[in-house]
N, C-alpha and C positions, 0 to 999 in steps of 0.2 A: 393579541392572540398568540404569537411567537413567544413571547414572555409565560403566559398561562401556562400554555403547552410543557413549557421545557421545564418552571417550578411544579408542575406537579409532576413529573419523572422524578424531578429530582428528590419529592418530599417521599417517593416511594424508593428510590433507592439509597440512601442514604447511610441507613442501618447494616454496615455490613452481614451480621448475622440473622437478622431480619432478610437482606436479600435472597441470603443462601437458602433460606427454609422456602422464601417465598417461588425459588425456583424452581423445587421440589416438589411443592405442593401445585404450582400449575401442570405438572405433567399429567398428562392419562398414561393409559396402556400403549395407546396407539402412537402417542409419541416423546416412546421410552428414546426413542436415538437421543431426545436435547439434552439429556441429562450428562452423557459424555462427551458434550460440547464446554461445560463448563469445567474451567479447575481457576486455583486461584491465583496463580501465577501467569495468565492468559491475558494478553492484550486484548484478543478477537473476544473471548466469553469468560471473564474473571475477574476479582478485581483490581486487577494493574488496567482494566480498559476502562472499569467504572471510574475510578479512581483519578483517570484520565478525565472523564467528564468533569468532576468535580475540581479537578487541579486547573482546566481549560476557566471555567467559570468562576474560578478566585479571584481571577487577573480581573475581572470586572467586578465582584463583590467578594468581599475579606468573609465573607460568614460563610462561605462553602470551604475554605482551608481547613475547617475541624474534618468533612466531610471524608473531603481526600485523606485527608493524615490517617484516617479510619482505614479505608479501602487500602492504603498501601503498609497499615500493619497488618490486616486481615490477609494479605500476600505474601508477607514473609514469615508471621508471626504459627509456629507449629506445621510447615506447610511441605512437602517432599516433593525437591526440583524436580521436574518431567526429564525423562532421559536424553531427551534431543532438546534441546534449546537454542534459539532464535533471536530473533526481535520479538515476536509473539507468543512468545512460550519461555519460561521458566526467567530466571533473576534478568535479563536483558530487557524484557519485560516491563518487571518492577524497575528499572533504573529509567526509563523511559519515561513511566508514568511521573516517577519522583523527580524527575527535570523539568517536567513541563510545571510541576509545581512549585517550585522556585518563584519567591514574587520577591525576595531580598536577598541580597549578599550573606552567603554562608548558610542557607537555609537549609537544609537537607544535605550540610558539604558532608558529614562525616558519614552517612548511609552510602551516598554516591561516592564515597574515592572509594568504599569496598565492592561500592557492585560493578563501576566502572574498571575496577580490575578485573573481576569474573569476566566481565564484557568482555575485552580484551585477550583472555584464556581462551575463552569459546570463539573469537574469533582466529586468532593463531591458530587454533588445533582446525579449524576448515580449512585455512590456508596449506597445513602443514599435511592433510590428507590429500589434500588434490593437486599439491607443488610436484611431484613425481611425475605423472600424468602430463600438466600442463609441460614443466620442463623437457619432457622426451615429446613434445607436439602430439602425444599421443588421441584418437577422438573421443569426448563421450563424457563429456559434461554433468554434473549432476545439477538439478533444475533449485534440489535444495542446499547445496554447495554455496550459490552464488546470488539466489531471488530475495526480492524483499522481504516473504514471512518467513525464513527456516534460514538464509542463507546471509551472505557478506553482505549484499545490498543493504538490507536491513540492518545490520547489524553497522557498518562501516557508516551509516547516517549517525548515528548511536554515538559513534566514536567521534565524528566530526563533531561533533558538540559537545564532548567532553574536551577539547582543546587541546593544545601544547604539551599536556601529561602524556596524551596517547598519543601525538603525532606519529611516531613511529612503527605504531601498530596499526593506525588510518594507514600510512603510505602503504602498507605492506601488502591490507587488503585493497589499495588502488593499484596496485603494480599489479595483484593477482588478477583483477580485474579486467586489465588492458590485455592480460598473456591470454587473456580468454577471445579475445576480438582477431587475435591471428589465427588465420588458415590450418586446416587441420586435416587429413590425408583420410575419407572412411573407405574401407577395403570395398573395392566393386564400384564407389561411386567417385571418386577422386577427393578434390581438393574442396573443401566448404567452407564456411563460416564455423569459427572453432567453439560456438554454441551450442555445434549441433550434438541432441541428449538420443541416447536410446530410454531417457524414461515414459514410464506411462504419462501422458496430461494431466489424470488425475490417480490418487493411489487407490481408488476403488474402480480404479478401469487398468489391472495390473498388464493386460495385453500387450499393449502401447501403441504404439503408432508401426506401421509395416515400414523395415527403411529408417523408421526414426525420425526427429523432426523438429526444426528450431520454434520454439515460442516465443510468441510474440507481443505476450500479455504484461502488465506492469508488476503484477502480482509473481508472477513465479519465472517471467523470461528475458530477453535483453534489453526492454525498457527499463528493467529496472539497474542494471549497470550503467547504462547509459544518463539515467539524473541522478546517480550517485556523483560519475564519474563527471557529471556538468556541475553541478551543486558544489563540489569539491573545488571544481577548478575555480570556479565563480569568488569564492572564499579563500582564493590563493593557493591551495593547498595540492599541486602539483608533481603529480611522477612520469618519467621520461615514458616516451610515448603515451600518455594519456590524452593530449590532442588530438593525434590522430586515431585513436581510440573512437574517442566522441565522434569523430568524422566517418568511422566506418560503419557506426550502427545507424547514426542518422541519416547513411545515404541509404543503407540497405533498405530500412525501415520504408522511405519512403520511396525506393521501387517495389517495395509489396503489398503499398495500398492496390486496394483492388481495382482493374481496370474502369470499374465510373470512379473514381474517385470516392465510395462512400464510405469507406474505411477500411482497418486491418485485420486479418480474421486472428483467429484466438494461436492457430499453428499454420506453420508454414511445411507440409511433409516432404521429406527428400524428393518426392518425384517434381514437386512443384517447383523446389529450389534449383535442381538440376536444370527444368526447362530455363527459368528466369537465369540459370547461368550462361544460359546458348542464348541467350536473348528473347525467349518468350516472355511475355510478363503474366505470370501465373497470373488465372483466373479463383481467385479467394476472397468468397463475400465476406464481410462481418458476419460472425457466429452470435456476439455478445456484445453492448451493450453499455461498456461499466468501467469502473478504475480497475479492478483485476485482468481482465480481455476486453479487446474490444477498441475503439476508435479514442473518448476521453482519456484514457490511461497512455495512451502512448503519445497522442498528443499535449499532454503534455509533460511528459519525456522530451519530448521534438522541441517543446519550445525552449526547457531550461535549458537546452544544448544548444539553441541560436542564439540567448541571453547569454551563455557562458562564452562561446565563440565568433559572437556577433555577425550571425547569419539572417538577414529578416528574413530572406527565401522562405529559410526553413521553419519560420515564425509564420508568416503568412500561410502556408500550408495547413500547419497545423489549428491556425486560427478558422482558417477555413473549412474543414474536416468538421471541427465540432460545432459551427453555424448551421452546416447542411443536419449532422447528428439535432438538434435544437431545432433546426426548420421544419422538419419531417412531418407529415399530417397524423396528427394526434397531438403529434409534443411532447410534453412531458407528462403528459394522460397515458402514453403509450408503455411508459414502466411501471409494473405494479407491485415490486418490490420498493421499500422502503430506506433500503438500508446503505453504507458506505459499498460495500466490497462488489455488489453488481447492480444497485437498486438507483434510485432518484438520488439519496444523499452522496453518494458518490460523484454523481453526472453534476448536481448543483455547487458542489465542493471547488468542484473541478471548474468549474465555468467561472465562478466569482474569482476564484483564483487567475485564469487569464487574464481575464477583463480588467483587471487590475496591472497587469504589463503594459509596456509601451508594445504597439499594434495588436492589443485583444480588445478595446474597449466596445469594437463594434457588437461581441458577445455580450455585453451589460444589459443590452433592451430584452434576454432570453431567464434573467435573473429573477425577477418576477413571477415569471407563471412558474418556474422551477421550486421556487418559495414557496410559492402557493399552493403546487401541487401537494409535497411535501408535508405542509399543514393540513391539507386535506386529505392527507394517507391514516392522520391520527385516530386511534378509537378510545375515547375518554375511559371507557368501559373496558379496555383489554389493561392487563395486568402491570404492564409495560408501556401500556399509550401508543407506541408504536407495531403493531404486528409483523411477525417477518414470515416468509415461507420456508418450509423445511426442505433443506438442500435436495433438489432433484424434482420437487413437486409442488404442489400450490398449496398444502395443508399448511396452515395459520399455526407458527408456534412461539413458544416466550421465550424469546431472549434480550435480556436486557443488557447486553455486551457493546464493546466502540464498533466492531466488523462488521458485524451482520446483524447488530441489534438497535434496540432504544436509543443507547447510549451515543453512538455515533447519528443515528438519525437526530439526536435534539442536538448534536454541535454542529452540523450542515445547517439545519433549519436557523440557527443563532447564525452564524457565519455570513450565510445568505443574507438575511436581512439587514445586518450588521457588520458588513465586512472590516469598518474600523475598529472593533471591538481586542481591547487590550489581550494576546497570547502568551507575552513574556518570553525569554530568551530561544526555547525549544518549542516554537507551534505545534497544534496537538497533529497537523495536517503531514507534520515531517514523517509520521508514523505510518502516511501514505505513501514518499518519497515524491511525495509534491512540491515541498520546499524546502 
C-alpha cells in the first residue's frame, strides 16, 4: 500500500513542466491564494522540495535520479532568486535538495561548491545585520534572522554539511547563535531571555504580540537554535559557550511546558515570562500540534540537546511528552491535516525518529497507527494523492510541495514504514532540523 501510494505521486510529479501547468490548472477562483505558494526555488512549494522527494527515493532505487536531476534544473535553470533567501527559498534551497541527491563521490560537486558559496554569503550577511544589536546586548531579535525557514538555524544545518570548506562560516553562525541565548535588558520589563522578538508570530497577523514574546516553535523560535546548536556539537563542531547555550534553552524550554505536563504552547508573551521569572510557572496550553509549534517539534529539539550533552533527564522528558501527545483519545485520528509542517507527517516523522535513539523506543508501539493513519489520509482521486488544507481553514488545496504538501507527506509515509530505508550523507529530515 505504502509503495502504491508514493509511485503514484511520484509518476504524477515527475515532469517538471508537466507539474507546473498541473498546479495551475487545479486552482479555481476560490483558491487563487495556492498559486503564490509556489515558486521554483522553494523547498516548502517548488521544485527544490519536489526534487527533494525524488533525490530522498534515489537512495533506494537509481531510476528516480533522472527525476531529481529534472526538478533541480527546472530551479535553477531561467529562474529569478526570491529576494529574502533562506533554507526555504531561493539557491539555499536548491543546494539542499542537490545534497541530499548525492548517492556517489563528486556527484553534484561542481553545482554545490557554487551554491555552497552563495550559502555562505546569505548566511554572513544575517550575521553581519544583527552582529550590531547582538554585540551592544541590545533586545529584539528577528524571528527570521535566526529560525529554521528564513533564518541561521536553517541555513547553518546547510553549512554543517558542506564540511571543513565552510567551517568558519558554520562557527560564525554558531557563535551568533549562542550571543542570542544571553540576557537582554527590554525597557519596562528588565532582564529576559535574549530571544525575546517584538515580531508578529505570523506576518499576516502584523500586530504582534502586546509586550512581545519568545517562541517557542521549531519552525521559527528557539528550538530551533537549540538542535542546530546540539547537532553541531554532537559532530564536534564547537564554539566557546555553545554548551552552555544548549543548557540555557533546554532548561528554559522545559519550565514552560505547561503546568499538566502536556506540552509547549506555540509563544510564551512577556507577561507570562515575567511571572515564570518570580517563580510562577505560566499557565500555557499547547495551541498546535506539529514540528513547527507545538509539543513534537521541541521535543525533539530537547532530545538532540540530551544526545549531544548527555542528559537522559532531558531525554526522558521529552520522550514522555510525545507518548502522552500519541496517547491522547483519538490518536492520530485526531489530526486532519496531512502534511510535515503541522499535520500527521510531521508528528510520524518525528516519532520514528525518537524511537530510534537510546530511551525513545518505548514511542515505536505509536508507529503503526501513525502510518496507517497517514495512508488513510490518501485520495487516489486528488491531484496530488495527498490533500492539504489551505492555511487558516479546512478548504482542501493542491500542493504538491516537501512542507505542507504530497511531497513530504509520501517521504513520512516511506520513512514510517521503513525507517532503515537508504538517506545518503544529507537526510531529507535535516531540512526539518531533526537530524
Amino acid at each position: 500500500m505504502t509503495e502504491n501510494l508514493v509511485e503514484r505521486l511520484a509518476v504524477r510529479l515527475a515532469d517538471p513542466a508537466a507539474l507546473a501547468a498541473r498546479v495551475t490548472a487545479a486552482e479555481t477562483p476560490e483558491l487563487a491564494e495556492s498559486r503564490s505558494l509556489w515558486h521554483p526555488q522553494s523547498l516548502a512549494d517548488g521544485h527544490a522540495g519536489v526534487g527533494l522527494l525524488f533525490a530522498a527515493l534515489a537512495h533506494g532505487d537509481p531510476g528516480y535520479a533522472k527525476a531529481a536531476h529534472a526538478h533541480l534544473s527546472a530551479a535553477v535553470s531561467g529562474v529569478r532568486r526570491p529576494a529574502r533567501e533562506g533554507l526555504y527559498a531561493g539557491l539555499p534551497a536548491v543546494a539542499f535538495a542537490a545534497r541530499t541527491a548525492v548517492t556517489r563521490t563528486g556527484e553534484y560537486a561542481g553545482l554545490l561548491t557554487r551554491l555552497d558559496t552563495e550559502v555562505a554569503l546569505v548566511a554572513r550577511r544575517l550575521v553581519e545585520e544583527d552582529a550590531p544589536r547582538a554585540a551592544a546586548g541590545t533586545a529584539g531579535a528577528r524571528m527570521a534572522g535566526y529560525d529554521v525557514v528564513a533564518g541561521l538555524s536553517g541555513l547553518g544545518r546547510l553549512l554543517l554539511a558542506a564540511g571543513p570548506e565552510h567551517r568558519a562560516t558554520t562557527e560564525l553562525v554558531l557563535a551568533h547563535l549562542v550571543a542570542l541565548t544571553r540576557p537582554v535588558t527590554v525597557p519596562g520589563s528588565g532582564r529576559v531571555p535574549g530571544w525575546w522578538t517584538g515580531d508578529p508570530i505570523l506576518f499576516s497577523e502584523p500586530d504582534g504580540v502586546p509586550g512581545g514574546h519568545f517562541n517557542a516553535g521549531l519552525a521559527h523560535g528557539i528550538p530551533g537554535p537549540l538542535a542546530l546548536l546540539s547537532l553541531a556539537h554532537s559532530a564536534g563542531v564547537r564554539v566557546p559557550g555553545q554548551e552552555q547555550a544548549i543548557r540555557t534553552v533546554a532548561e528554559w524550554l522545559l519550565a514552560r511546558r505547561s503546568p499538566d505536563g502536556a506540552g509547549w504552547p506555540n509563544i510564551v508573551p512577556m507577561e507570562a515570562e515575567l511571572a515564570a521569572l518570580s517563580g510562577t510557572r505560566p499557565d500555557l496550553a499547547e495551541a498546535r500540534t506539529g514540528w513547527c509549534y507545538g509539543t513534537p517539534g521541541v521535543a525533539r529539539a530537547l532530545q538532540l540537546a540530551s544526545l549531544a550533552l548527555e542528559e537522559p533527564g532531558w531525554n526522558r522528558q521529552a520522550v514522555a511528552a510525545v507518548a502522552a501527545v500519541c496517547g491522547r483519545p483519538g490518536g492520530a485520528a485526531g489530526l486532519t491535516d496531512p502534511t510535515l509542517c503541522h499535520g500527521l507527517a510531521g508528528l510520524a516523522t518525528i516519532v520514528t525518529l525518537m524511537a530510534g535513539e537510546p530511551g525513545g523506543s518505548e514511542l515505536a508501539l505509536y508507529i503503526p497507527d501513525l502510518a496507517e493513519a497517514l495512508a488513510g489520509a490518501a485520495d487516489q482521486e486528488h491531484p496530488f494523492v495527498w490533500p492539504a488544507a489551505a492555511p487558516g481553514g479546512p478548504t482542501v488545496v493542491h500542493r504538491p510541495g516537501f512542507l505542507d504538501g504530497a511531497a513530504g507527506a509520501a517521504l513520512a509515509l516511506r520513512f514510517a514504514t521503513n525507517p532503515k530505508t537508504p538517506t545518503g550523507e544529507l537526510p531529507w529530515q535535516a531540512a526539518l532540523l531533526l537530524c
